[in-house]
MIDOSE-1310 file (N, C-alpha, C; in nm, 2 decimals, decimal comma, always signed):
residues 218
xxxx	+12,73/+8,97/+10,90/+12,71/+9,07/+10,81/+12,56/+9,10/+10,79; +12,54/+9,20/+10,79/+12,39/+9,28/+10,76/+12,36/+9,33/+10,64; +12,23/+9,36/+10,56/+12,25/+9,44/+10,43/+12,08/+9,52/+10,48; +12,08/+9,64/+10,48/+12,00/+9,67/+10,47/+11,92/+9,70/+10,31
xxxx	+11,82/+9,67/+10,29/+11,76/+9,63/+10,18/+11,78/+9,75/+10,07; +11,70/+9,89/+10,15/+11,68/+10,03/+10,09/+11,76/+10,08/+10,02; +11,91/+10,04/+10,09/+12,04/+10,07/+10,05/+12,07/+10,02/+9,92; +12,03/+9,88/+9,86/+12,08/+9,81/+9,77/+12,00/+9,88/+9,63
xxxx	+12,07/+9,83/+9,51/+11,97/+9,82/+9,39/+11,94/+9,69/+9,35; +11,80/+9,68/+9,31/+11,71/+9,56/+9,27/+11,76/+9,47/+9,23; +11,87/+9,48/+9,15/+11,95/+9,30/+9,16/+12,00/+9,26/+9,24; +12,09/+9,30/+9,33/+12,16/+9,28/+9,47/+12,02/+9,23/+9,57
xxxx	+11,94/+9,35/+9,56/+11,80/+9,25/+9,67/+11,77/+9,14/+9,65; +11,73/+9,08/+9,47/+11,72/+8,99/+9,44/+11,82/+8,93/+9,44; +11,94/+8,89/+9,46/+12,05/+8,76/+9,44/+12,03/+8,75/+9,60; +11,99/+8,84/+9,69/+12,00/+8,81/+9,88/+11,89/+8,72/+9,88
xxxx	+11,75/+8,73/+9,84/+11,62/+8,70/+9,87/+11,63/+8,52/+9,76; +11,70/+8,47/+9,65/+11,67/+8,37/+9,58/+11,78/+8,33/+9,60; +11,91/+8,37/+9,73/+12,00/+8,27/+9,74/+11,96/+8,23/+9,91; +11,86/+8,29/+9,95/+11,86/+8,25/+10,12/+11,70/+8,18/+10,11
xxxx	+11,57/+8,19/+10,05/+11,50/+8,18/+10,02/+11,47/+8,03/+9,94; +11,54/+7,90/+9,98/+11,48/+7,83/+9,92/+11,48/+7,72/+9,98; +11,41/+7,61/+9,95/+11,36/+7,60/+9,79/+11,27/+7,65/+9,79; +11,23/+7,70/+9,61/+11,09/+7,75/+9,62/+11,02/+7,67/+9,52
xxxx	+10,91/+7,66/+9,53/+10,83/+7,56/+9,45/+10,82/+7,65/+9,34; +10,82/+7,59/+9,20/+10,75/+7,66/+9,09/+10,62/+7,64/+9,02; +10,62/+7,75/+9,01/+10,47/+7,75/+8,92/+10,49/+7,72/+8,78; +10,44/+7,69/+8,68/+10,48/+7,68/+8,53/+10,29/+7,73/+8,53
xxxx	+10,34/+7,87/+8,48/+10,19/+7,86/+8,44/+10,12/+7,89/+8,31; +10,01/+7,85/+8,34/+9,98/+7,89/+8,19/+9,82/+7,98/+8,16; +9,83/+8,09/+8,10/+9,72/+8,17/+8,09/+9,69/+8,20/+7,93; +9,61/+8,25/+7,87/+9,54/+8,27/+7,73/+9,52/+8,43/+7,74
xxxx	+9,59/+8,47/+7,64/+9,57/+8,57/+7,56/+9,42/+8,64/+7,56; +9,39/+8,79/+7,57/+9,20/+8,74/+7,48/+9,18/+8,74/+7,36; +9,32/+8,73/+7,25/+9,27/+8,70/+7,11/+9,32/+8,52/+7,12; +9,35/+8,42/+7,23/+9,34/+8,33/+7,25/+9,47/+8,23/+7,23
xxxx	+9,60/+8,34/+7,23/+9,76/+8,28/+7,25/+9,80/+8,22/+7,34; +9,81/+8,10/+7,38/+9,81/+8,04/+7,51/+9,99/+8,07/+7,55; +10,00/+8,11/+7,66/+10,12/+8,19/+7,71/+10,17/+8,05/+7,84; +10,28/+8,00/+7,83/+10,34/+7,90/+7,94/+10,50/+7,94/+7,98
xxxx	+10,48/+8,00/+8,15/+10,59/+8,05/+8,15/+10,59/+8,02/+8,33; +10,74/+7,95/+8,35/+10,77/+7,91/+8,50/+10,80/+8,04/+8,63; +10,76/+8,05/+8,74/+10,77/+8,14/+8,83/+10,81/+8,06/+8,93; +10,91/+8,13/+9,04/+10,92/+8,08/+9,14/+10,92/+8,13/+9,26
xxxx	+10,87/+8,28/+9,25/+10,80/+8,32/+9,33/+10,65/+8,30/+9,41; +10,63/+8,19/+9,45/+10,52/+8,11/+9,42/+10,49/+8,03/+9,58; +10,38/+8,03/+9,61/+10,32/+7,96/+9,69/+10,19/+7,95/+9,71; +10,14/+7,83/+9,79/+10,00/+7,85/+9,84/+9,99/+7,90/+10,02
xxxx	+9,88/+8,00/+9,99/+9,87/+8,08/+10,09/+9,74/+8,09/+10,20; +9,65/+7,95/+10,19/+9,54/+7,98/+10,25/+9,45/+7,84/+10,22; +9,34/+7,81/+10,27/+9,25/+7,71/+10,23/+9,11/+7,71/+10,28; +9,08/+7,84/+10,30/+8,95/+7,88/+10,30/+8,93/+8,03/+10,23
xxxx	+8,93/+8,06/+10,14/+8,91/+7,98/+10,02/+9,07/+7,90/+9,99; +9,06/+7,83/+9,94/+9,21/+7,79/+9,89/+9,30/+7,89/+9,81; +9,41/+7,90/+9,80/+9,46/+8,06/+9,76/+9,63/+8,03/+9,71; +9,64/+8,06/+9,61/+9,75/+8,09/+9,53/+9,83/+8,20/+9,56
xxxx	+9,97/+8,21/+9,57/+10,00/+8,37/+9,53/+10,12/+8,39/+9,43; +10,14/+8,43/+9,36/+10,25/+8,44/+9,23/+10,30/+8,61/+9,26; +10,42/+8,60/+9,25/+10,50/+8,76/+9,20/+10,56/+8,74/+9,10; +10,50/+8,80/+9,02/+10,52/+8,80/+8,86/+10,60/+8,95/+8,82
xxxx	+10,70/+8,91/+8,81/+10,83/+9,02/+8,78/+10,80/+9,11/+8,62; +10,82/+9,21/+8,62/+10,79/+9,28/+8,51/+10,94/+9,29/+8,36; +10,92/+9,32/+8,27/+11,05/+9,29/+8,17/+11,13/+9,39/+8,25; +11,27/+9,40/+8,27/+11,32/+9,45/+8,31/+11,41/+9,56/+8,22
xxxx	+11,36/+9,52/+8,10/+11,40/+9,66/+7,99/+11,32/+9,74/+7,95; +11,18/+9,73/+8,00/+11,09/+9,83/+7,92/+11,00/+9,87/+8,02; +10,99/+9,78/+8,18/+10,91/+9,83/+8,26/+10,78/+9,79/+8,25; +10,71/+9,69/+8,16/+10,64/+9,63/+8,09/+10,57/+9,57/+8,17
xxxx	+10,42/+9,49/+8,21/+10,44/+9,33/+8,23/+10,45/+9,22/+8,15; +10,50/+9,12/+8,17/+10,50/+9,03/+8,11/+10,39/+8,96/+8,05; +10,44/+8,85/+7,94/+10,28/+8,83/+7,89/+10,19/+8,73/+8,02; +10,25/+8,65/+8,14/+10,15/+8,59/+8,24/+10,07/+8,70/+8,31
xxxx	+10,18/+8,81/+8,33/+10,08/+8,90/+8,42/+9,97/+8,97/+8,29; +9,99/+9,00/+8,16/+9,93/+9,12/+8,12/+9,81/+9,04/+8,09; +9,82/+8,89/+8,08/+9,66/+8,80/+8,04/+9,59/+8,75/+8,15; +9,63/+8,72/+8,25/+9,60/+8,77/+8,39/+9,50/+8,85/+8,42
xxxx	+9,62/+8,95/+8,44/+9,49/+9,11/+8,45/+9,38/+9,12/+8,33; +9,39/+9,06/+8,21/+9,28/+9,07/+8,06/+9,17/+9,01/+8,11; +9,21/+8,86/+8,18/+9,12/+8,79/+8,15/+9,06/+8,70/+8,28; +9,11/+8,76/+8,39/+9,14/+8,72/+8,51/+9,14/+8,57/+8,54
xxxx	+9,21/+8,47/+8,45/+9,20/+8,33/+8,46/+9,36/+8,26/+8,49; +9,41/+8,22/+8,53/+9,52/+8,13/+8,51/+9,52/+7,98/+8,52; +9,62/+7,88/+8,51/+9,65/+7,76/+8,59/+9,78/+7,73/+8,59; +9,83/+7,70/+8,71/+9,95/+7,68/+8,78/+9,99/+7,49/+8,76
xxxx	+10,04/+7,49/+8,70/+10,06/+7,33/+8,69/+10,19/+7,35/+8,77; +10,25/+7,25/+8,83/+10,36/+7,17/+8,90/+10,42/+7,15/+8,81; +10,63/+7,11/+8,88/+10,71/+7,08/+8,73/+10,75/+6,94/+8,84; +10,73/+6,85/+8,74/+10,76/+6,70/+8,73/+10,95/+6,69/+8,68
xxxx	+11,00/+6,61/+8,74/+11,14/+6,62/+8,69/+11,17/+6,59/+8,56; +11,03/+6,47/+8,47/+11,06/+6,46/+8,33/+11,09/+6,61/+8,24; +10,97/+6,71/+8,30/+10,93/+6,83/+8,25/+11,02/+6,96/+8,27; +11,11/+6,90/+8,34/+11,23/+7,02/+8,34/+11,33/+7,08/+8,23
xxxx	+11,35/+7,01/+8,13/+11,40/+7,05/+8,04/+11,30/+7,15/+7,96; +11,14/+7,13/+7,94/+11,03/+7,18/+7,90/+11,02/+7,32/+7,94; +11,03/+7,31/+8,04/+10,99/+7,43/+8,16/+11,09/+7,57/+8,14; +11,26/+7,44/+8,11/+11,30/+7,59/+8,11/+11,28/+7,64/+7,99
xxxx	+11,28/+7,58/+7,85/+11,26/+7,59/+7,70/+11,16/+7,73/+7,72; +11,05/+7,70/+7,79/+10,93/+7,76/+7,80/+10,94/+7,94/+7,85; +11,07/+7,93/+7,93/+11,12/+8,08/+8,00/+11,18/+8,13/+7,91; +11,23/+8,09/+7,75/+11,25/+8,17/+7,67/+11,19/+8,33/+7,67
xxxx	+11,29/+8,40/+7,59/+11,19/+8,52/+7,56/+11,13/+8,55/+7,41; +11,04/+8,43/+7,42/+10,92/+8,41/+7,31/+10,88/+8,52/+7,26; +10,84/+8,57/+7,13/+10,79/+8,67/+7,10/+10,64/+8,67/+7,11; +10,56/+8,76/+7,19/+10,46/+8,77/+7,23/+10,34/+8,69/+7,10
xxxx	+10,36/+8,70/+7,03/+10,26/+8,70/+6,87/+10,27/+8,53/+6,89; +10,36/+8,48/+6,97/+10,39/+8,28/+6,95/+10,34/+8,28/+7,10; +10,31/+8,16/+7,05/+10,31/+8,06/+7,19/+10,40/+7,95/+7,25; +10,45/+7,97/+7,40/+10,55/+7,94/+7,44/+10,50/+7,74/+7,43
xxxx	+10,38/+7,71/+7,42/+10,33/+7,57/+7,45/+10,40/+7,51/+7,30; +10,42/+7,62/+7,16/+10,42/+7,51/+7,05/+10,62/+7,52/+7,03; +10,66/+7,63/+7,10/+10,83/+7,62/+7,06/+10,88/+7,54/+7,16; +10,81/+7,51/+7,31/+10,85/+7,44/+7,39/+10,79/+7,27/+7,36
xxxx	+10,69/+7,27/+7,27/+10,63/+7,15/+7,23/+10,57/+7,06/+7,34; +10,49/+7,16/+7,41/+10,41/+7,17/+7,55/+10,32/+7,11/+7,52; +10,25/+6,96/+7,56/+10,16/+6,91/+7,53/+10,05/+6,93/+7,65; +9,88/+6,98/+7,59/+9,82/+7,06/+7,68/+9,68/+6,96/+7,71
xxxx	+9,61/+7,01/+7,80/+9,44/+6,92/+7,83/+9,42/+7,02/+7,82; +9,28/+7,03/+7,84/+9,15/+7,11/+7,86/+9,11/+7,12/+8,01; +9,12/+7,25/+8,07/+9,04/+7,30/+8,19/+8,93/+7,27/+8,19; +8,87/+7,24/+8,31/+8,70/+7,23/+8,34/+8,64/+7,39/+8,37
xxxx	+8,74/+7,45/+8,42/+8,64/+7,58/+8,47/+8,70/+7,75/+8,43; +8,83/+7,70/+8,35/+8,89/+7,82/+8,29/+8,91/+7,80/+8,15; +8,95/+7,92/+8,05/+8,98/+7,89/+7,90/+9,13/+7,84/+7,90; +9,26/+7,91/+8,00/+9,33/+7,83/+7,94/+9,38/+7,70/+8,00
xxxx	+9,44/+7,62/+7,88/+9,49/+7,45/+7,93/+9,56/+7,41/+8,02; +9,56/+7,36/+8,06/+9,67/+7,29/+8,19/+9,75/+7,19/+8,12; +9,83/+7,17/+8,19/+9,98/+7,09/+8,13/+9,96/+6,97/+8,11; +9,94/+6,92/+8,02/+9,92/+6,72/+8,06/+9,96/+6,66/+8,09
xxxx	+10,15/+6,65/+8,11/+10,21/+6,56/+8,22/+10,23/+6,64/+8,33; +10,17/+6,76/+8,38/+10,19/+6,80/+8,52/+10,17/+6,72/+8,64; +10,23/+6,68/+8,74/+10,20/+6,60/+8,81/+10,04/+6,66/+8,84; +10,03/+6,83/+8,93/+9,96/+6,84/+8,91/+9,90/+6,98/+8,92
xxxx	+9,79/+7,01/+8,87/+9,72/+7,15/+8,81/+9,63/+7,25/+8,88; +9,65/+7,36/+8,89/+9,53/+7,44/+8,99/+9,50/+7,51/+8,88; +9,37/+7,53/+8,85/+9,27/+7,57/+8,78/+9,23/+7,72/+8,88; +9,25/+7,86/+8,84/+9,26/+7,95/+8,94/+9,20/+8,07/+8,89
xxxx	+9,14/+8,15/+8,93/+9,06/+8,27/+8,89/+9,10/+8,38/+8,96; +9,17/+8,50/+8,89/+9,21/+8,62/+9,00/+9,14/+8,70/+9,10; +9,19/+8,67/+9,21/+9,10/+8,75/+9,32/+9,17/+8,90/+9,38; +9,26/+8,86/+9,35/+9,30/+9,07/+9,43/+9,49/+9,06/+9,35
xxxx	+9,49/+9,15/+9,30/+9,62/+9,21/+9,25/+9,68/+9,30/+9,33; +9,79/+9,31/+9,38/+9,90/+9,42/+9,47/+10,00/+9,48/+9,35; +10,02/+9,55/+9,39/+10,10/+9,67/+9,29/+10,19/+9,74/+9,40; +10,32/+9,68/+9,42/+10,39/+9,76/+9,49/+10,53/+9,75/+9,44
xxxx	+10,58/+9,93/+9,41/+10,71/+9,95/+9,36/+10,66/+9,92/+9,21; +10,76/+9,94/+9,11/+10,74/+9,94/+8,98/+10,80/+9,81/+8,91; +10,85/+9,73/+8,99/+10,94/+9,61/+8,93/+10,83/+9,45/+8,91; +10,71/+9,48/+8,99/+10,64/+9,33/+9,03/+10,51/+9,37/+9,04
xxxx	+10,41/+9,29/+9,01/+10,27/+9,25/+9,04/+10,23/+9,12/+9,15; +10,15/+9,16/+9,24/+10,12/+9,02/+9,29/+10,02/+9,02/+9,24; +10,00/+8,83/+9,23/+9,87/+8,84/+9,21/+9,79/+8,69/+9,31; +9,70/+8,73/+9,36/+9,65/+8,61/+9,43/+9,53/+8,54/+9,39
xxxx	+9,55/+8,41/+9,34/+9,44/+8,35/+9,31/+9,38/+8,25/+9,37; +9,26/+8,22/+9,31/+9,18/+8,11/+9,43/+9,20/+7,99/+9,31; +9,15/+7,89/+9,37/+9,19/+7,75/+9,31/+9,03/+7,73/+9,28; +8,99/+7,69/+9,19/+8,88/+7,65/+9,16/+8,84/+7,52/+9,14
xxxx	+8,94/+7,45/+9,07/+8,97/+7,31/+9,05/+9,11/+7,24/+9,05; +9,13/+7,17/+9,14/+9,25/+7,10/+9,14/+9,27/+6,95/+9,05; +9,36/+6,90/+8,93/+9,43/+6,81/+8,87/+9,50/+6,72/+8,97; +9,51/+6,62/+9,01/+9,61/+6,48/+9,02/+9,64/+6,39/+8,95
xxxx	+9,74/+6,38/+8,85/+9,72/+6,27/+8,80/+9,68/+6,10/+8,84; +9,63/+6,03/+8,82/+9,56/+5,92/+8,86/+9,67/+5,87/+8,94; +9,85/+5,83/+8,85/+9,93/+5,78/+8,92/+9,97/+5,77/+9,04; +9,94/+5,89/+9,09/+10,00/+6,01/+9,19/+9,88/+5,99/+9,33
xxxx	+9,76/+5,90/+9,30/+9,62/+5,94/+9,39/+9,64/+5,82/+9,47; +9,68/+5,76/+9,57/+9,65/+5,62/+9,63/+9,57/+5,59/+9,75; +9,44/+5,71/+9,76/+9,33/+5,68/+9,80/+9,26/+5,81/+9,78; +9,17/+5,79/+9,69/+9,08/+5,89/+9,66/+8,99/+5,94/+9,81
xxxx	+8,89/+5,85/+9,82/+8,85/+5,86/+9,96/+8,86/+5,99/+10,07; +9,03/+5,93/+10,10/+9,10/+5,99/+10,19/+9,20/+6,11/+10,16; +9,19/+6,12/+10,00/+9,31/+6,24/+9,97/+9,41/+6,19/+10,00; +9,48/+6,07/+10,01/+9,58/+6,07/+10,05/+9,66/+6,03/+9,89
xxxx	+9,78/+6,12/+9,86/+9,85/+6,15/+9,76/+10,00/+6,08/+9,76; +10,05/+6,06/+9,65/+10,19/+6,00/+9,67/+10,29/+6,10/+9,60; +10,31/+6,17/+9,68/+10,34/+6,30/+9,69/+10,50/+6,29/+9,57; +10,60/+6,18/+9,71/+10,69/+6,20/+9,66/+10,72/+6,10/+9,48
xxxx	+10,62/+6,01/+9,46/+10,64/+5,98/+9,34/+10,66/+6,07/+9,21; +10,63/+6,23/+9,27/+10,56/+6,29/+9,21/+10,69/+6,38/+9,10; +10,79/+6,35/+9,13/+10,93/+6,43/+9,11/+10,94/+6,54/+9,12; +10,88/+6,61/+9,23/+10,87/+6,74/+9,16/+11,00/+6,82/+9,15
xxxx	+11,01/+6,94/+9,13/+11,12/+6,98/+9,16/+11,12/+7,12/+9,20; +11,23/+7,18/+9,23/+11,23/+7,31/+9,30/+11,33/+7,43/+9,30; +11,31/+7,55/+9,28/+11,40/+7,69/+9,26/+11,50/+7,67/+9,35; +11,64/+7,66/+9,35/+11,74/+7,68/+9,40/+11,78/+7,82/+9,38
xxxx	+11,97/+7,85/+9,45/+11,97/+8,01/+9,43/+12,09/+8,00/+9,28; +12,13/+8,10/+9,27/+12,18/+8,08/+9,17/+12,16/+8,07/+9,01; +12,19/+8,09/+8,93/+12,15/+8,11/+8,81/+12,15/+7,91/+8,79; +12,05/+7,87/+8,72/+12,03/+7,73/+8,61/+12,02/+7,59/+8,81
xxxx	+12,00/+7,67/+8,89/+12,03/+7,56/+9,02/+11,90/+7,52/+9,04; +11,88/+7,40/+9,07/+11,74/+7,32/+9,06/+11,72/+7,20/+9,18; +11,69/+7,15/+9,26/+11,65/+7,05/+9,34/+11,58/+6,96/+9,37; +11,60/+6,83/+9,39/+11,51/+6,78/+9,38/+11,44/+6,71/+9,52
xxxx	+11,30/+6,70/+9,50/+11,23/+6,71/+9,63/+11,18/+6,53/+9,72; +11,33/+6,48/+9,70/+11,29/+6,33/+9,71/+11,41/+6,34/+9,84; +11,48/+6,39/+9,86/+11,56/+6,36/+9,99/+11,51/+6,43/+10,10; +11,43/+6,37/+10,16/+11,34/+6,37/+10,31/+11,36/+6,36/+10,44
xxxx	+11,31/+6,42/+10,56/+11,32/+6,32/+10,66/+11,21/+6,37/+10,77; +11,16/+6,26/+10,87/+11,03/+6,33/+10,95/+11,09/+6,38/+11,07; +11,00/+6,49/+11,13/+11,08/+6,52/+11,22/+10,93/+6,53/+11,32; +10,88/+6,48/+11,40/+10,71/+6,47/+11,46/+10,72/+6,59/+11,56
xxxx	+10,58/+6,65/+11,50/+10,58/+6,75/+11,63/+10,58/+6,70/+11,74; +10,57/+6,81/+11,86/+10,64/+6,77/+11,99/+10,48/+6,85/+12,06; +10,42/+6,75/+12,15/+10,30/+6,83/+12,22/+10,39/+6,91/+12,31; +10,28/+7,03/+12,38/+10,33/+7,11/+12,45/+10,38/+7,08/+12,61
xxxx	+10,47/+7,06/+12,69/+10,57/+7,03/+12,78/+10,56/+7,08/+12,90; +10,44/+7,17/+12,97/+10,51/+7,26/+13,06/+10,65/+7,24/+13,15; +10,66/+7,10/+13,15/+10,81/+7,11/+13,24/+10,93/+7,14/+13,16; +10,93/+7,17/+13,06/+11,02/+7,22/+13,02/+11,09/+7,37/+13,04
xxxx	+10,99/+7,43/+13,11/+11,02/+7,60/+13,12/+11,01/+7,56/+13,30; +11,02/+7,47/+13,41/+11,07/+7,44/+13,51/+11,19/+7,50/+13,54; +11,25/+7,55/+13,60/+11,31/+7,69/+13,67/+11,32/+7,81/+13,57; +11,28/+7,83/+13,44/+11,29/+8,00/+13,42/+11,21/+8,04/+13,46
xxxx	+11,23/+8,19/+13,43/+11,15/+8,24/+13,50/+11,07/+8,29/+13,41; +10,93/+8,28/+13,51/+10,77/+8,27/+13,44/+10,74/+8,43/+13,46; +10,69/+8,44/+13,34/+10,64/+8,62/+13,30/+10,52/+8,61/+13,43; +10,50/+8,76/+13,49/+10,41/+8,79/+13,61/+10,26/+8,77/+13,52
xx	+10,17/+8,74/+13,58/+10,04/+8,73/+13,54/+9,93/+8,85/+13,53; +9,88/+8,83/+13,45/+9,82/+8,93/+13,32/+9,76/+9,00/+13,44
């Protein structure tokens, strides 16, 4: 079966794209108001995209009753600052508390009872038990269609918690201590990122393409 996308309306695209699409990592982010309302709200549209500069990307969905953006994207675009903390599996009950639909005037950190640090190089806080935190400054916003904002940000400063570091040196990270967890499809579906297995790349073979046939020369 096939769906061509055009054909559909925006919830049907969306139930095809977050039931075949996963897992997806989430973001729980958190950005500051500019009268200084700290706003924490999970996305799972989300990845890292690059590492020269290092690069973030969020699609940050707009209210779907008023055509609005939301308060991540509208402080965002204010203030051009965010941080993307990680969700730890303690922090899942948190996370979702936090996707309420808070009234803009509160802050989702004191009804979800979000306990916060201090950034080194942006105003707003990063999560304090996030496994761990990208400190990120907006670099280019996309605007396509009326439903979504992208927005791509650079990492400025990266968080590990100490637990989580088992050789500074070398970067080398304990990843899976880390619980994280991840966007499944479905409404309330969640996963967790501890069932593993390696699979080693394979160098390149030429005898493996031994009798097909070889495209003529350039």
């Amino acid at each position: 079966m096939h769906f061509v996308m055009g054909d559909l309306p925006a919830r049907d695209r969306y139930k095809l794209l977050v039931s075949t699409v996963v897992p997806r990592p989430i973001a729980w982010v958190t950005t500051m108001s500019p009268a200084g309302t700290v706003n924490a709200a999970p996305y799972s549209f989300f990845n890292a995209m690059g590492d020269d500069p290092p690069l973030l990307v969020l699609g940050l969905m707009k209210d779907g009753a008023t055509g609005d953006d939301k308060d991540t994207a509208t402080n965002i675009l204010a203030t051009g600052e965010f941080v993307v903390n990680l969700v730890g599996e303690p922090d899942a009950a948190a996370m979702v508390r936090s996707a309420a639909p808070v009234p803009r005037v509160l802050s989702e950190i004191d009804y979800a009872g979000i306990a916060t640090a201090p950034a080194l190089r942006v105003a707003p806080p990063r999560i304090a038990s996030a496994p761990v935190s990208f400190e990120c400054v907006r670099r280019e916003t996309v605007t396509i269609g009326t439903g979504q904002v992208i927005v791509i940000g650079e990492v400025l400063v990266t968080h590990v918690a100490d637990a989580f570091v088992t050789d500074p040196k070398r970067l080398h990270l304990d990843t899976t201590a880390m619980h994280l967890i991840a966007r499944m499809h479905g409404a309330d579906r969640y996963l967790r990122t501890t069932d593993q297995f390696a699979l080693p790349r394979e160098p390149y073979d030429p005898a493996r393409l031994e009798g097909s046939e070889t495209p003529p020369a350039a």
